[in-house]
N, C-alpha and C positions, 0 to 999 in steps of 0.2 A: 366507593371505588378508590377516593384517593387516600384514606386509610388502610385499605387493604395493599395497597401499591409500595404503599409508606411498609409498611410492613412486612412482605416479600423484600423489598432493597436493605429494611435490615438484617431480613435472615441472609441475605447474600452477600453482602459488606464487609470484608476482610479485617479492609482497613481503608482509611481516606487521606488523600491527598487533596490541600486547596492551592495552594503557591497565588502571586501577586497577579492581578485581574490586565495589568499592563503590560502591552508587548514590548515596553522600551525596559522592564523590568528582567530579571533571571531569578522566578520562582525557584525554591531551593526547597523549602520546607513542607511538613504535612503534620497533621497533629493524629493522634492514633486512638481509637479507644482503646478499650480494654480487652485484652491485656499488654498491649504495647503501648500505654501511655506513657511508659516513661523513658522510652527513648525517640530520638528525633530522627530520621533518614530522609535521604533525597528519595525521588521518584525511582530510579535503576535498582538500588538496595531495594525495596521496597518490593517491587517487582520479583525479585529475585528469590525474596522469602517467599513472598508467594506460591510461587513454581514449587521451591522445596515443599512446603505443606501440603500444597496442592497434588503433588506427586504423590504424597501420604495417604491422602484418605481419598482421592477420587483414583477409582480402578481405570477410566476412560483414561485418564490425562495417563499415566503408569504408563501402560502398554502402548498410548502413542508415543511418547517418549521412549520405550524400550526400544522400539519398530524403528528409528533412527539408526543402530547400530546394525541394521541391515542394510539398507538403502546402499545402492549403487553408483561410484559416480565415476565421470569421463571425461576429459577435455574432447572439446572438436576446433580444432583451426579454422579460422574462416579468411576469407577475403578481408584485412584490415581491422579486424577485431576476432575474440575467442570466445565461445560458448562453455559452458559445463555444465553436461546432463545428469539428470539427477533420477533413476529408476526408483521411486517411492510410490508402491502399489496399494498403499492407504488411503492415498490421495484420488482413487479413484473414483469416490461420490464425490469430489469437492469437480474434477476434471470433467465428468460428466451432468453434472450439476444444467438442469432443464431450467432457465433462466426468462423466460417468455410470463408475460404476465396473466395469462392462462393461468400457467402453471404456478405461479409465484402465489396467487390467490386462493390457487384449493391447497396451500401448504401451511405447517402451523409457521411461524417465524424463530425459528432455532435464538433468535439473540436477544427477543424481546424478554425481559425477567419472570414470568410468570411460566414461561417456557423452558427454562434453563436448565440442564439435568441437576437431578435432584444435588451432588454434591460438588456444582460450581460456584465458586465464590469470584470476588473480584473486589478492587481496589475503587473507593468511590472517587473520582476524578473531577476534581471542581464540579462539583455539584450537579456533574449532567451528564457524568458518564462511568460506564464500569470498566477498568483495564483485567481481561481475563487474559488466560491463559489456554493456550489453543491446543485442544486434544488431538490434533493432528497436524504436526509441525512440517515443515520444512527444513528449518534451521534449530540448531542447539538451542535458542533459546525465540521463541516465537509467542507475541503477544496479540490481542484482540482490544481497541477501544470502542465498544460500542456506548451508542445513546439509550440513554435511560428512556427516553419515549420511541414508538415507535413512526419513526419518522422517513421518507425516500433517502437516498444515499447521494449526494448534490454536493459538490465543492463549493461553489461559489460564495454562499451565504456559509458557509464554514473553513475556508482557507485559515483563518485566524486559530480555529481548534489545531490545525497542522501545525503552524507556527510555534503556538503554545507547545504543541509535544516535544520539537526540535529542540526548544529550549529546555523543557522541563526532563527530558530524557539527555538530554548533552551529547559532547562529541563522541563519544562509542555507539550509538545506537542511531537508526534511520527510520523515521516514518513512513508509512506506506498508502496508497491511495489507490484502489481499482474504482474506475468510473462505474454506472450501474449495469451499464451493457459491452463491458470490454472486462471482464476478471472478476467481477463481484458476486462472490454465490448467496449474498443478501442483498440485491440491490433496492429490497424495498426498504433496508435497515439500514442507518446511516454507521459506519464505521470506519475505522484504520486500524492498518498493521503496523506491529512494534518490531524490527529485525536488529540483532545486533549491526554494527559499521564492518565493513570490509568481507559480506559476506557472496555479495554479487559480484562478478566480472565486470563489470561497467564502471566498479567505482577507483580500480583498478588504472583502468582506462583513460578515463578524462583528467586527472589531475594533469595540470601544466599548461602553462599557456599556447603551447606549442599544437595541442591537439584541438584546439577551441580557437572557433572564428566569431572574433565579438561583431555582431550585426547591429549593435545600439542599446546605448546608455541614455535613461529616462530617469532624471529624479535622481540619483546613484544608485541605481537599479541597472547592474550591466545584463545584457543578454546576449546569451551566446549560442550556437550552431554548431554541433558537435558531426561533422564530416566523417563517412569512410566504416561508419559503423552497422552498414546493413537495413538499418530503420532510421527514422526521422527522431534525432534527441533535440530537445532545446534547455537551456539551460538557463535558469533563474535568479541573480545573485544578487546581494546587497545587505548594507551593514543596519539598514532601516525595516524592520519585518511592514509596518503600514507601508512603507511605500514601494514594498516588494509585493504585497499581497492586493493593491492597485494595480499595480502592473501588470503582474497573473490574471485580474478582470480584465482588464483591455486588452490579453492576447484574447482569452476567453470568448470575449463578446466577436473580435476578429473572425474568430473561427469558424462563431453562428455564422456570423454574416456571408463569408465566403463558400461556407458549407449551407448556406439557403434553411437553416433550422432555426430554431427556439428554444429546443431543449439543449442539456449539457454536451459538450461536443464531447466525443470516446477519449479517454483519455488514461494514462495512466503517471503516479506522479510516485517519486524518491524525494524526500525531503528531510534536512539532514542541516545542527548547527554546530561551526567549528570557526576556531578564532575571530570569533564576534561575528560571525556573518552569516546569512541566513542561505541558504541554496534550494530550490527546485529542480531535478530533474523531471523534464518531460514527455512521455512520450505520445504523441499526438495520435490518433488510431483512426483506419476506419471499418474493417471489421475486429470481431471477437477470435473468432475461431476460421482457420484455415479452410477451403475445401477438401480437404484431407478427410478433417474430420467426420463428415458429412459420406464420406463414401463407405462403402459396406466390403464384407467379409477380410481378406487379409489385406485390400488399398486401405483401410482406413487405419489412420494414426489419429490418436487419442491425446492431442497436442492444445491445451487450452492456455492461447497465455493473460497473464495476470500480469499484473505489475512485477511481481520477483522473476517473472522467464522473459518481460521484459529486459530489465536489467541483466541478464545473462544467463541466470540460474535457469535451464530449461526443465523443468518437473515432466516427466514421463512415465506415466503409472501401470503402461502395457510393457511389459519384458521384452517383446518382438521388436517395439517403437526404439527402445535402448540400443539396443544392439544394430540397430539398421542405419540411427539415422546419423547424416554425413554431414561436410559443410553444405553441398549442395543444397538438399531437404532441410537445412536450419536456415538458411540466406532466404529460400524461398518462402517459409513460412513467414519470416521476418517480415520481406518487401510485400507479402499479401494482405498481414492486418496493419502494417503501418502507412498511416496518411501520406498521399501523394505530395513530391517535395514544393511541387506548385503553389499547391494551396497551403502549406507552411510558408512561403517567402512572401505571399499575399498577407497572412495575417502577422511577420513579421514587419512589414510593410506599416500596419496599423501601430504597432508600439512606436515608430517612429510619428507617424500625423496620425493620433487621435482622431482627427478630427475627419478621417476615415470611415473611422467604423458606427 
């Protein structure tokens, strides 16, 4: 089994990236087989070639990439912040994506290697992961880090993989995190998304100190309360990723607590490194999916957010959903999957006294 496994990863292997094992480090390099052994690139080059080859000989990736140049999009104004919907009717098995683990169980696992259509390849990623390229994009250039084992999709024991990306992808590009029951159409497979910088409205948004209320600095770990924005953001910052990626656990474990669980509390996470400093955006959740979605004939709207219509980008794969929906129906869907501000100011509570939670 583990020679057969070994062997699938190398028919799949583009090419591999290792960079330095240390978060206090900025991974730069990767070593290439053949036939790019002889030149050296960072992680974003790398990626890039990728996509162009990948474009070449898999007909999937082609045609999701062509299917961009149709896609529809719109500003909506809202109350204190701005939406931009995105009509991308591709998207409509990722949007309707049956997520319950019923169903998760009688399905094969689309990300596990053995699985993988037949001409996807991918970049080996320190040793434990393949960076693919997503045959149904969103953005201009949209990537996939999934785990070489098949494993649940869990921050906690992985915030450090995020970390790693921010660095090893640098200030153009933003990592992406859907928790397993709020965006993840793998949530039994552990992953992240790769999006270029600057392509959400939210990130728009928050620069400046002026729009960020800092609720407490831990360690030089500031955390901040992004106001006025429709849903609950928290903000993650610090020039230390270990003792950013602590922090993140003890809002984390906060949130069990005050949320009465054990498991991962909904989440969805922007993570992104620029002038030496590491940043989390967060948005705290507690459903998935609106009642909209839920209701039948022409009441239902087909609105599933993810981490990227978190952040602003609203994906709407029904044509009708486009065209109808207003600030009103965006505010609402907002304030319904995102976590009540109550129980954010409780587990912000705990980053101040630990010894809380």
């Amino acid at each position: 089994m583990v020679r057969l496994h070994s062997e699938i990863l190398n028919q799949k292997t583009y090419a591999t990236f290792g960079g330095d094992e240390s978060l206090n480090l900025s991974p730069l390099l990767k070593v290439h087989p053949e036939p790019h052994a002889e030149r050296v690139q960072n992680l974003p080059e790398l990626c890039l070639e990728l996509l162009s080859e990948q474009k070449e000989t898999w007909l999937d990736l082609r045609e999701g990439y062509k299917s961009l140049k149709d896609i529809r999009e719109r500003n909506v104004p809202c109350t204190g912040f701005s939406v931009r919907l995105q009509y991308n009717p591709r998207r409509i098995k990722s949007s309707l994506a049956a997520v319950g683990e019923e169903n998760i169980n009688e399905r094969r696992c689309f990300l596990c290697l053995d699985h993988l259509p037949e001409g996807q390849k991918g970049i080996l990623y320190r040793s434990k992961y393949l960076v693919l390229c997503n045959p149904v994009p969103v953005l201009p250039f949209h990537f996939t880090v999934s785990h070489l084992d098949h494993r649940h999709q869990a921050i906690a024991e992985h915030i450090d993989t995020l970390l790693h990306l921010t660095t090893d992808f640098g200030r153009a590009w933003t990592v992406l995190y859907n928790g397993p029951k709020c965006g993840a159409s793998a949530p039994d497979h552990l992953h992240f998304q790769i999006a270029p910088s600057g392509q959400m409205p939210i990130e728009e948004e928050i620069p400046g100190e002026k729009r960020l209320t800092l609720m407490a600095q831990v360690n030089g770990v500031l955390l901040y309360r992004v106001p006025d924005l429709g849903r609950e953001v928290i903000i993650l910052e610090g020039d230390d990723p270990i003792a950013l990626g602590s922090a993140f656990k003890v809002f984390l474990n906060a949130l069990k607590k005050f949320l009465f669980i054990n498991e991962e509390p909904m989440m969805n996470i922007i993570g992104f490194y620029k002038e030496k400093k590491w940043s989390l955006i967060i948005f705290p959740r507690r459903k998935h999916r609106p009642d909209a979605f839920f209701k039948e004939g022409d009441a239902r709207v087909v609105v599933s957010p993810g981490v990227i219509d978190m952040g602003g980008l609203l994906v709407t794969p029904v044509e009708k959903d486009f065209d109808r929906l207003d600030a009103q129906s965006v505010e609402s869907i907002y304030g319904e999957v995102s976590l009540e501000g109550k129980t954010v100011e409780r587990a912000i509570g705990a980053i101040v006294f630990p010894s809380l939670v």
